[in-house]
C-alpha positions in Angstrom: -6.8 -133.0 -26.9 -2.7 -133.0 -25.4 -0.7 -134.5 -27.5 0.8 -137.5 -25.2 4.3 -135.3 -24.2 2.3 -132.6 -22.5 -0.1 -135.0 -21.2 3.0 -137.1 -19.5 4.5 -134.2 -18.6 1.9 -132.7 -16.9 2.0 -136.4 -14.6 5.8 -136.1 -14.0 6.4 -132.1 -13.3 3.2 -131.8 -11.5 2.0 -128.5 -13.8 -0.8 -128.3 -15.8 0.0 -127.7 -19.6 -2.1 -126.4 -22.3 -1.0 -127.9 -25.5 -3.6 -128.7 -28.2 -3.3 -131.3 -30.7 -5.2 -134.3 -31.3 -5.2 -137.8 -34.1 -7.7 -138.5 -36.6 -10.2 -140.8 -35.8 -12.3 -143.7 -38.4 -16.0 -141.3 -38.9 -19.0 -142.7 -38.8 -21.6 -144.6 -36.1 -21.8 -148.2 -35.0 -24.6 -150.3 -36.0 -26.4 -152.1 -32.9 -25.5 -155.4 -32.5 -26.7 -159.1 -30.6 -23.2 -159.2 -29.7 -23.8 -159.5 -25.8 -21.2 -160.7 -23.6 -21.1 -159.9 -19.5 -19.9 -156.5 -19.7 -20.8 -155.6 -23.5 -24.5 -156.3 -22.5 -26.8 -153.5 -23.4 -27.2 -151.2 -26.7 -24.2 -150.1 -28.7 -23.4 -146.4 -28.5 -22.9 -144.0 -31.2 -20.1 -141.6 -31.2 -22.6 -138.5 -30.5 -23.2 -140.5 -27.3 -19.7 -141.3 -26.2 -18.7 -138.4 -24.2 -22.3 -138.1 -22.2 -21.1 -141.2 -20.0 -17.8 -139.3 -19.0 -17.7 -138.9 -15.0 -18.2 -135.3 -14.0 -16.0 -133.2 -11.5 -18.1 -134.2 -8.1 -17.8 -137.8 -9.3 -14.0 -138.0 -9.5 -13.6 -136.0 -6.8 -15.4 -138.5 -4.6 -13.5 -141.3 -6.0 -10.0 -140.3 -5.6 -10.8 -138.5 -2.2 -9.9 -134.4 -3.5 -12.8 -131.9 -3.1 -10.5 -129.2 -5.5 -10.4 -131.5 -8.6 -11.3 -129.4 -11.9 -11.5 -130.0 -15.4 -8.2 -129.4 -17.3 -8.7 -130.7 -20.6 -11.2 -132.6 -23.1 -10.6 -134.5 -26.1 -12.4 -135.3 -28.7 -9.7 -137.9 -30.5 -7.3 -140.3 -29.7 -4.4 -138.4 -27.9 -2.0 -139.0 -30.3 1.8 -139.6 -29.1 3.3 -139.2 -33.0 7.2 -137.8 -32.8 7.2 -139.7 -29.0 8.8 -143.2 -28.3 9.0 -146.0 -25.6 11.7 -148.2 -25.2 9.1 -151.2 -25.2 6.3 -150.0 -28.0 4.0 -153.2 -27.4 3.5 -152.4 -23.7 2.7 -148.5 -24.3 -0.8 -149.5 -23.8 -0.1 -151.3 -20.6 1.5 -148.1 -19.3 -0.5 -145.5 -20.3 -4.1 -145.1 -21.3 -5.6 -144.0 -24.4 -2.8 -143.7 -26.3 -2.6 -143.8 -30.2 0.0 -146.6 -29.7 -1.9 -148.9 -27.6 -5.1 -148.6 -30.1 -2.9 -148.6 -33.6 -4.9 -151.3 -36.2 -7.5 -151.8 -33.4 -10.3 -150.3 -35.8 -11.7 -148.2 -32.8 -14.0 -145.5 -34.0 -14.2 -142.6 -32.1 -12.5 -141.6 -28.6 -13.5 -139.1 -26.4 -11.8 -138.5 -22.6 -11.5 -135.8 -20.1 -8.4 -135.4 -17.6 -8.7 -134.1 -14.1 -6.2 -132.3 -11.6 -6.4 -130.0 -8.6 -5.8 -126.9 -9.9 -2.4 -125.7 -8.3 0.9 -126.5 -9.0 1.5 -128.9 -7.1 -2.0 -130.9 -7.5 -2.0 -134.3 -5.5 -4.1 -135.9 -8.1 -4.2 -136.7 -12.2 -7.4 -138.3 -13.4 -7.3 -139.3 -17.3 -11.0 -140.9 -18.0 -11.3 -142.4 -21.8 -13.6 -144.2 -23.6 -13.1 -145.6 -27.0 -15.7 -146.5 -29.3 -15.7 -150.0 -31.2 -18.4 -151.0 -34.5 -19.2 -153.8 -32.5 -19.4 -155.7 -28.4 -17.6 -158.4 -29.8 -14.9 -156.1 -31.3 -14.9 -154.0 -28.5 -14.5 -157.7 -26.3 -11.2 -158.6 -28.7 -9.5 -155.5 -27.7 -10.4 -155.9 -24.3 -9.0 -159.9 -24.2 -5.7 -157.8 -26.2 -5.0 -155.8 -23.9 -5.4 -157.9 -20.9 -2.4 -160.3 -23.1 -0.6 -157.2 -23.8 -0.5 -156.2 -19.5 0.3 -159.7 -18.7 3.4 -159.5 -21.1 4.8 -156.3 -19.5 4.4 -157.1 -16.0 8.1 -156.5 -14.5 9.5 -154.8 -17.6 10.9 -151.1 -17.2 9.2 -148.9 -20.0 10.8 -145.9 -20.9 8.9 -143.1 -22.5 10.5 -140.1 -24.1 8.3 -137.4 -25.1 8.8 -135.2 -28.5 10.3 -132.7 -26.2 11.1 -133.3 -22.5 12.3 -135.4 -20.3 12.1 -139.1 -20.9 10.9 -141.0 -17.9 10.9 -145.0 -17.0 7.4 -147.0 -15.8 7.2 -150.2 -14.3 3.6 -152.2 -14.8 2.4 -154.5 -11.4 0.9 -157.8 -11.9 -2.7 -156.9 -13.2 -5.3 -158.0 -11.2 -9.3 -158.8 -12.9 -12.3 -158.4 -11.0 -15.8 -158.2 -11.9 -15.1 -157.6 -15.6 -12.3 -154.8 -14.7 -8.9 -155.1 -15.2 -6.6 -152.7 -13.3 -3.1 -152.4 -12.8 -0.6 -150.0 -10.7 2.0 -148.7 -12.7 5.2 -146.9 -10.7 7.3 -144.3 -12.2 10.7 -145.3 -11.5 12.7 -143.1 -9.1 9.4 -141.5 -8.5 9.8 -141.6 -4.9 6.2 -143.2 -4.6 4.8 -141.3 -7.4 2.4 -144.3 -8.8 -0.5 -144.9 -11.7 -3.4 -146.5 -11.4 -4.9 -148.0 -14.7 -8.2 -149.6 -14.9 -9.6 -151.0 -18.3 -12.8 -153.0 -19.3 -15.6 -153.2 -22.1 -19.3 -152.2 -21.5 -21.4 -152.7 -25.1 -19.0 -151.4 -28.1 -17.0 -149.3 -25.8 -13.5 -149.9 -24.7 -13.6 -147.9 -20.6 -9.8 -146.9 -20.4 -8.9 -145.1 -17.2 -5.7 -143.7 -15.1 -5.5 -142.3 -11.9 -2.0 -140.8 -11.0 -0.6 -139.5 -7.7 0.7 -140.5 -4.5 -1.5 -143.2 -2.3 -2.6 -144.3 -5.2 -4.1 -148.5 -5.2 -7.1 -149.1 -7.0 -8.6 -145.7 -7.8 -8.3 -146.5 -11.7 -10.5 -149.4 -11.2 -13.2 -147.6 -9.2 -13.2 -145.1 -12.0 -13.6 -147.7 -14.4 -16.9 -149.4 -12.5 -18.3 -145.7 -12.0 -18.0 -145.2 -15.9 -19.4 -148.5 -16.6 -22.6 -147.7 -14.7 -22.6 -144.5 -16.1 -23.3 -146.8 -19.7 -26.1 -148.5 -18.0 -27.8 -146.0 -16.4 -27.8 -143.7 -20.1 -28.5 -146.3 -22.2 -30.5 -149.1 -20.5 -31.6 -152.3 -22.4 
């Protein structure tokens, strides 16, 4: 997986980057629980099963409205954003998606995510689909109820992230709005000249859905994202 400053940068400079890195993750599978809330209904997951409910290529393309998207990058661990720094650290989550920063002391498991572009220069589109594995629903349920704090905090407040080597670049989060289970949020990057985030998060059993969708026209593409890898649980792993 990118390392977060190429991951970023790819967003801001439009270019796709090939930079490896990625962050050790906890080993080991979750047990199945009777945990069941709304969303977290259903059979826990193991981390052999994580990445088989990520969205493939003709799915995303169909959500964010491309027919060109392709597959830029996989990772296997939590993108880790070591050496990097934001001017707010407690809303890094809120910003960005599955971020080392936004998970630290969390106890997640495992994390697994693929990110999406067109594939020229200047792509219209930037699709980062995550999905973090918890021991537990009820675990997975606390981080979700965390984060949700955590967006409602940094609504209005101008984040500015400066990668290990780059450009730094200012975010501002929207008022998140819940629905269905699925919190999403747009996130503008500030003298962007409309150049906007869309960042959807919810739980479905022990796994922590944890989306952005970047570009221009961008409203609640995150969010649809979000609901399409939540079925994807469902339909893989039925009660």
């Amino acid at each position: 997986m990118m390392h977060r400053t190429p991951r970023w940068s790819i967003v801001l400079v439009a270019a796709v980057l090939g930079v490896a890195g990625c962050a050790a993750t906890v080993s080991g599978d979750p047990q199945a629980g009777s945990d069941r809330g709304p969303l977290s209904w259903g059979p826990d997951l193991t981390g052999a099963q994580l990445a088989t409910v990520l969205l493939d290529v003709a799915q995303v393309d169909e959500i964010v409205g491309s027919t060109e998207m392709v597959a830029v990058k996989r990772y296997d661990a939590m993108p880790n954003d070591a050496g990097a720094s934001y001017s707010d650290p407690g809303c890094a989550g809120a910003v960005f998606n599955t971020v080392e920063s936004g998970y630290r002391d969390s106890h997640y498991v495992a994390a697994r995510g693929l990110e999406l572009s067109e594939p020229d220069e200047h792509f219209q589109h930037y699709v980062d689909q995550g999905v973090v594995l918890f021991g537990s629903g009820k675990e997975a349920r606390t981080f979700l109820a965390t984060s949700r704090g955590v967006w409602g905090r940094c609504v209005g407040k101008h984040v500015t992230y400066t990668p290990l080597a780059g450009r730094p670049s200012t975010w501002t989060i929207r008022t998140p709005v819940t629905a269905h289970g699925i919190t999403a949020a747009v996130v503008d990057r500030e003298a962007g000249d409309g150049y906007t985030c869309s960042h959807g998060i919810t739980a479905k059993s022990n796994v922590i859905v944890d989306v952005s969708v970047c570009g221009y026209n961008i409203a609640d593409q995150g969010g649809s994202i979000v609901a399409a890898l939540v079925g994807a649980v469902a339909g893989k792993f039925p009660t």
